[in-house]
PLY file of the C-alpha trace (Angstrom):
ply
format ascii 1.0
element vertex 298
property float x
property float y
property float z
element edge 297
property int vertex1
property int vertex2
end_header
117.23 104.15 114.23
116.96 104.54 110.53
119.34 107.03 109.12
120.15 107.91 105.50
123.54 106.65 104.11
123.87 109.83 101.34
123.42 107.40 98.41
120.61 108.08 96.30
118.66 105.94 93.52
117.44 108.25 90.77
116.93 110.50 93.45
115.40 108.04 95.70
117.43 108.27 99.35
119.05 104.86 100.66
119.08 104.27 103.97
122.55 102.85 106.27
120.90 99.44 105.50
120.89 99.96 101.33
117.27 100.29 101.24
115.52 103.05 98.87
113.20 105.40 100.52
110.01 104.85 98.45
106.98 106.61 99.76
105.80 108.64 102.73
102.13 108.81 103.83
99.86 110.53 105.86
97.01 109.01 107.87
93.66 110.40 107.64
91.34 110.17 109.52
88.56 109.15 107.41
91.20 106.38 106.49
90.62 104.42 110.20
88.55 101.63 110.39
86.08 101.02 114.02
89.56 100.65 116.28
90.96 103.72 115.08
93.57 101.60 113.12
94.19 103.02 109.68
92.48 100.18 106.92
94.23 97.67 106.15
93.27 98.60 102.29
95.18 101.82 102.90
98.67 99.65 103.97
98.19 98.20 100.71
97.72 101.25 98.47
101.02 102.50 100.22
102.85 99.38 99.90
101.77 99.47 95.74
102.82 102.83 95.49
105.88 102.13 97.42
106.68 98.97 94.42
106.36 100.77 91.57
108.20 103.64 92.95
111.32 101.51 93.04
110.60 99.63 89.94
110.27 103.06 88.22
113.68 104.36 89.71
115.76 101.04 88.81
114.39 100.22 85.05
113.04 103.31 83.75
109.50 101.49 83.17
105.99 101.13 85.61
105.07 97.96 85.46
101.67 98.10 87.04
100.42 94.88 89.25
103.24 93.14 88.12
105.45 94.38 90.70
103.65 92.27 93.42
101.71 89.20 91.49
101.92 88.50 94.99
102.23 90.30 98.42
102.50 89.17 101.52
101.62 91.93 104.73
102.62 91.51 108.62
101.43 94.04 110.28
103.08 94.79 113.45
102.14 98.42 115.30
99.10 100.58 114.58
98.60 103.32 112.65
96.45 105.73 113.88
95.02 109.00 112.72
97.05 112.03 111.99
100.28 109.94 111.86
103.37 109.87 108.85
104.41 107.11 107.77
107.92 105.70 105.43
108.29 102.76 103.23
112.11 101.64 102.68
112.26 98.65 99.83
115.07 96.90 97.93
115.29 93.41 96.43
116.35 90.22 98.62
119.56 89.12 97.70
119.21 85.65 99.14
117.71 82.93 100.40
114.44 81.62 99.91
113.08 84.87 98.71
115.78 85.67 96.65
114.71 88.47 94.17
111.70 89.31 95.91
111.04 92.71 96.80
110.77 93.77 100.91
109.45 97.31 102.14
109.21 98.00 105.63
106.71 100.65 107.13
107.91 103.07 110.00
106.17 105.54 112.12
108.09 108.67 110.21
108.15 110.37 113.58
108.72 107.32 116.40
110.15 105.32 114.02
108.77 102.52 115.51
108.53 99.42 112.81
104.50 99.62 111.73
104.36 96.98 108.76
106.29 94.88 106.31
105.42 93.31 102.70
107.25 90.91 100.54
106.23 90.87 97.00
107.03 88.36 94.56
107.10 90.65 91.23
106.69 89.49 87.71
109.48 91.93 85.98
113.20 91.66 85.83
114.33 93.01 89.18
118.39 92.19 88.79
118.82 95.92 88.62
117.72 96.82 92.41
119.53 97.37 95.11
119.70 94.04 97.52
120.11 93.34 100.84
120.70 89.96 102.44
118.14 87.75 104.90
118.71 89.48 107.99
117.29 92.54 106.94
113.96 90.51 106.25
113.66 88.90 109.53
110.95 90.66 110.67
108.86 90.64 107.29
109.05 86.55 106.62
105.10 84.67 107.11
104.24 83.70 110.17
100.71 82.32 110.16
100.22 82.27 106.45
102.42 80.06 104.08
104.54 82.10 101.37
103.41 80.29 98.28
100.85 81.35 96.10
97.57 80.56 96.51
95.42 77.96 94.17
92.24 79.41 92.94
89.13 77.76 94.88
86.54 76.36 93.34
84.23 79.06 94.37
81.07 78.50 93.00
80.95 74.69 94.14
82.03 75.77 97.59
78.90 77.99 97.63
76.87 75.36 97.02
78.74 73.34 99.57
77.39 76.40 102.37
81.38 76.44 103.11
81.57 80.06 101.45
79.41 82.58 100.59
79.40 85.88 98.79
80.35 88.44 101.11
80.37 91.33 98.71
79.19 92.62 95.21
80.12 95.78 92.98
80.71 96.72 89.62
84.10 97.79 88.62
84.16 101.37 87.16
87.05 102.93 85.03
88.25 104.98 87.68
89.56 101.77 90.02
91.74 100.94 87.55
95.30 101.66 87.10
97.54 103.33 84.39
97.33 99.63 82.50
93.70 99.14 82.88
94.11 96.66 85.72
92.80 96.75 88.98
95.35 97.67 91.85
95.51 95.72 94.97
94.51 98.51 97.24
91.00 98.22 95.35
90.49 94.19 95.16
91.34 94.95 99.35
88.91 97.42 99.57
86.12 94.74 98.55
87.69 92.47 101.41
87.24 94.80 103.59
83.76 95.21 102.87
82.99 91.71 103.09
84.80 90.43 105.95
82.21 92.19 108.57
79.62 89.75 107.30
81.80 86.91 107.81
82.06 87.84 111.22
78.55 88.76 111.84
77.81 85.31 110.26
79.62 83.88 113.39
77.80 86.17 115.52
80.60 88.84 116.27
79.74 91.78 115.23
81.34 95.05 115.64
78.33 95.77 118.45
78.86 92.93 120.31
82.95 93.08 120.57
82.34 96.66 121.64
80.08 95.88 124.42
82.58 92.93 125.63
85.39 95.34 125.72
87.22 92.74 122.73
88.11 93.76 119.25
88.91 92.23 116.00
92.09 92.48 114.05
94.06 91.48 111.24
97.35 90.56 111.99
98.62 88.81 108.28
97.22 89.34 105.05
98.36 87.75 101.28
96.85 88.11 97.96
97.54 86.35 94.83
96.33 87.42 91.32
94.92 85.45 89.21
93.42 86.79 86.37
91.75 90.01 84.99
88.40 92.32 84.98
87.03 94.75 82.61
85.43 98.05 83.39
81.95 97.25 84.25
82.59 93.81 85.08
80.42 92.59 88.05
82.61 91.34 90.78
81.66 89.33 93.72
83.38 88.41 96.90
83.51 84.54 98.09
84.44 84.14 101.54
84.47 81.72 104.42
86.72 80.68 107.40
87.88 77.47 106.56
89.79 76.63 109.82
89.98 77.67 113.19
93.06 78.03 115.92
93.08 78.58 119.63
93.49 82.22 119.45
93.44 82.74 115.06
90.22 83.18 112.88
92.13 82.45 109.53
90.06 83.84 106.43
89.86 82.99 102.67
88.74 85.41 99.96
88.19 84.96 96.67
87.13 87.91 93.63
85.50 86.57 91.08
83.91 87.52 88.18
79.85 86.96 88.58
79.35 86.11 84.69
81.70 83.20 84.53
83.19 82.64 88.14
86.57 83.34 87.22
88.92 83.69 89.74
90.76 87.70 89.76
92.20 86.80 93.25
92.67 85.50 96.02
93.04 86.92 99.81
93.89 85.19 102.92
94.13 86.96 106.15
95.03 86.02 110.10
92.53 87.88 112.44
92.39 87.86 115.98
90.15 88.85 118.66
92.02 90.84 121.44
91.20 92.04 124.41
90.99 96.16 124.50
92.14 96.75 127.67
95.06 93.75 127.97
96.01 94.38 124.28
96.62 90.51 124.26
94.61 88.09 122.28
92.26 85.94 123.39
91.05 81.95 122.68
88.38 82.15 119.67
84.81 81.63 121.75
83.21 78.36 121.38
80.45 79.52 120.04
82.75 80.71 116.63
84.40 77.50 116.46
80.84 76.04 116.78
79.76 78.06 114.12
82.68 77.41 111.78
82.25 73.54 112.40
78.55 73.36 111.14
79.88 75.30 107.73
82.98 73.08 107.44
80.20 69.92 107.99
77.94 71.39 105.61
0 1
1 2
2 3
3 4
4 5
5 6
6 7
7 8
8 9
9 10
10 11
11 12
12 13
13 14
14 15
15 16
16 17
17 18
18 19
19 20
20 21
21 22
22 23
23 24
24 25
25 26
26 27
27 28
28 29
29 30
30 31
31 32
32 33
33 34
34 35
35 36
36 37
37 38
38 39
39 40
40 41
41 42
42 43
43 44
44 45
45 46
46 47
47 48
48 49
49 50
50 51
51 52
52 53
53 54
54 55
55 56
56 57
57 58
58 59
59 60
60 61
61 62
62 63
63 64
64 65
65 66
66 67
67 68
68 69
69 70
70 71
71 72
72 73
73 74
74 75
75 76
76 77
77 78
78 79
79 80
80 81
81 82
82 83
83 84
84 85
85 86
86 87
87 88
88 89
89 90
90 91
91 92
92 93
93 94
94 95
95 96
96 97
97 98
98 99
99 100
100 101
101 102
102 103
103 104
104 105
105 106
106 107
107 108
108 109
109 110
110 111
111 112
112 113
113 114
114 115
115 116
116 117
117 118
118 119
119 120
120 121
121 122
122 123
123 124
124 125
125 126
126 127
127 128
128 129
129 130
130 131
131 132
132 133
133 134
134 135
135 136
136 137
137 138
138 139
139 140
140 141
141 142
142 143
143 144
144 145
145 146
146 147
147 148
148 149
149 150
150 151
151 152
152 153
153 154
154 155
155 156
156 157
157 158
158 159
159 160
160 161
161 162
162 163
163 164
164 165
165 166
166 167
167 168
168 169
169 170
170 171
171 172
172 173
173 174
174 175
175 176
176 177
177 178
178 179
179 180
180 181
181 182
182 183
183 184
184 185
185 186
186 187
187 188
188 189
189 190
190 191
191 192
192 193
193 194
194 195
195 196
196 197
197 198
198 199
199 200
200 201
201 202
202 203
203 204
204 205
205 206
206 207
207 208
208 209
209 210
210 211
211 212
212 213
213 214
214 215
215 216
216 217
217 218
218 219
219 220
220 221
221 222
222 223
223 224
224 225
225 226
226 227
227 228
228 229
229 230
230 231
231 232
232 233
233 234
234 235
235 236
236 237
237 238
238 239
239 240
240 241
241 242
242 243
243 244
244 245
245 246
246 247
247 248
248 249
249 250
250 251
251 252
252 253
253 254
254 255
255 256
256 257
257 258
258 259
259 260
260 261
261 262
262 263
263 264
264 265
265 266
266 267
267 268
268 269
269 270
270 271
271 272
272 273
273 274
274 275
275 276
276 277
277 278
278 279
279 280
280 281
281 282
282 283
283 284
284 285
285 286
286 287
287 288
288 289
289 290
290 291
291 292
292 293
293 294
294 295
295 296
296 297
């Protein structure tokens, strides 16, 4: 059971662990994606609100995107409609994400562990409170390695029929943040917009889980920026499945800018396709694998 320890960061509570109480949500329902399982866009926005929270409280300053130039989500229990939620961060003391920054998502009312993010953060963190490895445990990647990613070459993988744009949309002033960037919450928005074609392009749609009683899932997400966008920029969405496991459909994004194909960023997620009534996962169909080896032929 979380508890609070009576220490306080610019007014911030610390839990009996030594992490700072950051942000509390609320789950709404127009927030819940076709499982009833609040967006995964949504995790984000609270896990970017939660990082500049604690930046604020431990150097005086905001700095924008650059508290997570990369973040890395394991998402554990679902949040459904209706439900609070708590974010608890602090810096990692140790190890081999020493002076990242952890949060860790709880059900505000079970308290059951929901969610985790590492983010590797481009100011001087030496400031924040720290706690060592085994607090992080439960937050290190699983399916997805830690490092950064490489920009693709998108537009020659295109060409190659091994990706394909997913999603476009122009960028308006109001998806930007207090720098003029755009917040990770919003480049996640656009993935989850164009990761429904991907799987309809492998013939699992939303229609046809539903009527086999399966479901699809995200299980691991990381995104990496890259580079900027402009107010009115057209964006576009490059995405593809570039490998298949027994029971993972592993995903690739990349936002790019449509005049010049420059990489913003880059999203990788872990999906699954579970079974509704088990909750377990099941093997990837044939038919997907199929599907995924005639692009990775192409």
């Amino acid at each position: 059971m979380v508890s609070r320890s009576g220490a306080y960061l610019a007014g911030l509570p610390i839990n009996s662990d030594g992490m700072v109480e950051c942000h509390r949500g609320y789950v709404s329902a127009w927030e819940c994606d076709e499982n009833d399982h609040w967006n995964n866009q949504f995790y984000f926005r609270a896990f970017q609100l939660a990082a500049e929270t604690l930046a604020i409280a431990g150097t005086g300053e905001n700095p924008g995107i650059d508290s997570a130039r990369l973040r890395h989500i394991r998402f554990r229990r679902e949040l459904r409609n209706t439900q609070t939620l708590i974010i608890y961060s602090a810096r990692v003391a140790e190890g081999l994400h020493k002076g990242d920054i952890v949060h860790l998502m709880y059900n505000a009312h079970t308290n059951d562990f929901c969610a985790s993010a590492i983010d590797r953060p481009a100011y001087d963190t030496g400031k924040l409170p720290e706690i060592g490895e085994e607090f992080i445990k439960d937050a290190l990647p699983r399916g997805i390695s830690p490092e950064p990613h490489e920009p693709l070459d998108a537009v020659a993988m295109i060409a190659q029929n091994s990706m394909f744009c997913s999603h476009f949309g122009i960028l308006r002033p109001g998806e930007l943040d207090h720098n003029g960037d755009i917040p990770a919450n919003e480049i996640i928005r656009r993935t989850t917009q164009g990761a429904p074609h991907v799987w309809d392009t492998l013939g699992l749609s939303a229609e046809r889980l539903h009527e086999n009683g399966l479901a699809r899932v995200v299980v691991e997400m990381k995104m990496t920026y890259h580079g900027t966008c402009n107010p009115g920029d057209a964006l576009q969405l490059v995405s593809g499945v570039l490998e298949v496991g027994e029971t993972t459909l592993p995903m690739r994004h990349q936002l790019i800018r449509s005049a010049n194909g420059d990489a913003i960023a880059s999203i990788e997620s872990c999906g699954l396709i579970i079974d509704k009534q088990r909750r377990t996962a099941t093997r990837i169909p044939q038919f997907i694998i199929d599907a995924c080896k005639r692009s990775f032929d192409a």
